[in-house]
C-alpha positions in Angstrom: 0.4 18.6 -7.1 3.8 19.2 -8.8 4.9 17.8 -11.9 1.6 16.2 -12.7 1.8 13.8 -9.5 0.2 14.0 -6.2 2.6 14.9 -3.1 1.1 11.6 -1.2 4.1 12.4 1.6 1.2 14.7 3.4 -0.2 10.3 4.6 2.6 10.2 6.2 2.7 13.4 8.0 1.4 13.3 11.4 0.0 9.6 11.5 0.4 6.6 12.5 -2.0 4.2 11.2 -3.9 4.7 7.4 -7.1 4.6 9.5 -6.3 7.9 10.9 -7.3 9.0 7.3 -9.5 7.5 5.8 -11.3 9.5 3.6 -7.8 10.2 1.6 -7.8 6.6 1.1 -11.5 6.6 -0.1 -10.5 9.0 -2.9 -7.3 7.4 -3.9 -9.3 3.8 -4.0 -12.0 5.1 -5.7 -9.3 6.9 -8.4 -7.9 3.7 -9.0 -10.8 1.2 -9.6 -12.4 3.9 -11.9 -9.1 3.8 -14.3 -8.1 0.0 -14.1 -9.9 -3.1 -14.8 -10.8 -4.9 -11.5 -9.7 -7.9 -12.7 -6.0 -6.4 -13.1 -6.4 -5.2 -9.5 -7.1 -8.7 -8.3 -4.3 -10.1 -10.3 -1.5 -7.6 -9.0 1.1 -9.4 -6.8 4.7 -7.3 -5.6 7.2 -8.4 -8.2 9.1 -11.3 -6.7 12.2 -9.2 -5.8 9.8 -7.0 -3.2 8.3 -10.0 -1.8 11.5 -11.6 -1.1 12.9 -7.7 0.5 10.2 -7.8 2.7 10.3 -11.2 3.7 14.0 -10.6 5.0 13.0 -7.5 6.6 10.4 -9.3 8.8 12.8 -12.1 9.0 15.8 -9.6 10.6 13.0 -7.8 12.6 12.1 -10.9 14.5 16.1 -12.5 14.7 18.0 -9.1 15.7 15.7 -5.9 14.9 16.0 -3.3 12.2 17.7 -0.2 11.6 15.7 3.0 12.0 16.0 2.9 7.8 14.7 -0.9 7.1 11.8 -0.2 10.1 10.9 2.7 7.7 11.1 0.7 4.7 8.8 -2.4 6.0 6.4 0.4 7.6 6.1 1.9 4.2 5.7 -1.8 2.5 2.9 -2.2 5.6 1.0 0.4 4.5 0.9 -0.5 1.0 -0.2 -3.7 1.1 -3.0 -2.3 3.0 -3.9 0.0 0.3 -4.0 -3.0 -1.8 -6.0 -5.1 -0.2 -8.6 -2.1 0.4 -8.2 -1.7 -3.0 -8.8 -5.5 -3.7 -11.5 -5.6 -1.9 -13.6 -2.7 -3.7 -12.2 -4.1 -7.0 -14.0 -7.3 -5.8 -17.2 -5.5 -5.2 -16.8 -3.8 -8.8 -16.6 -8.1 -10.8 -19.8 -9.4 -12.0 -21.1 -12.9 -9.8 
C-alpha cells in the first residue's frame, strides 16, 4: 500500500488469466459490494469514449493486428470487464427478488 492505494500491479505479475488468482479477486469483489449500492454496480457502463477505444482496438486486431502497446491496452480493458461482470454478478446476488 503506498499513498493510501493498493499496488494492484502484483495481478498482473506472473499471470496470465484472473483465474490464476482468484482469491485476490474474492477480496477485491467483496470490498466493493460492501461499500457501493448493488444497484449502482448493476448500472455502471464504461463511459462512452472507452467503449468506443475498445471497440477500435478489437476492430484493428481483427483487420491488421495491434501494436505490442494497444494488445496491452485491450488485455488490460479484458480483464476489467471481467472484474465487472464478477462483480455484477455478486451485486446481483446482494438485490432483493
Amino acid at each position: 500500500m503506498q499513498d493510501g492505494r493498493t499496488d494492484l500491479h502484483i495481478l498482473r505479475s506472473n499471470t496470465t488469466t484472473p483465474d490464476e488468482y482468484p482469491s485476490v479477486y474474492d477480496e477485491l469483489l467483496d470490498l466493493l459490494i460492501d461499500k457501493t449500492s448493488s444497484k449502482r454496480i448493476m448500472a455502471f457502463q464504461a463511459s462512452p469514449e472507452i467503449q468506443m477505444r475498445v471497440s477500435d482496438l478489437l476492430e484493428k486486431n481483427r483487420s491488421q493486428g495491434l501494436s505490442p502497446d494497444e494488445s496491452r491496452a485491450l488485455d488490460e480493458f479484458e480483464r476489467l470487464e471481467h472484474l465487472v461482470r464478477m462483480l455484477k454478478a455478486r451485486a446481483r446476488q446482494k438485490l432483493p427478488s
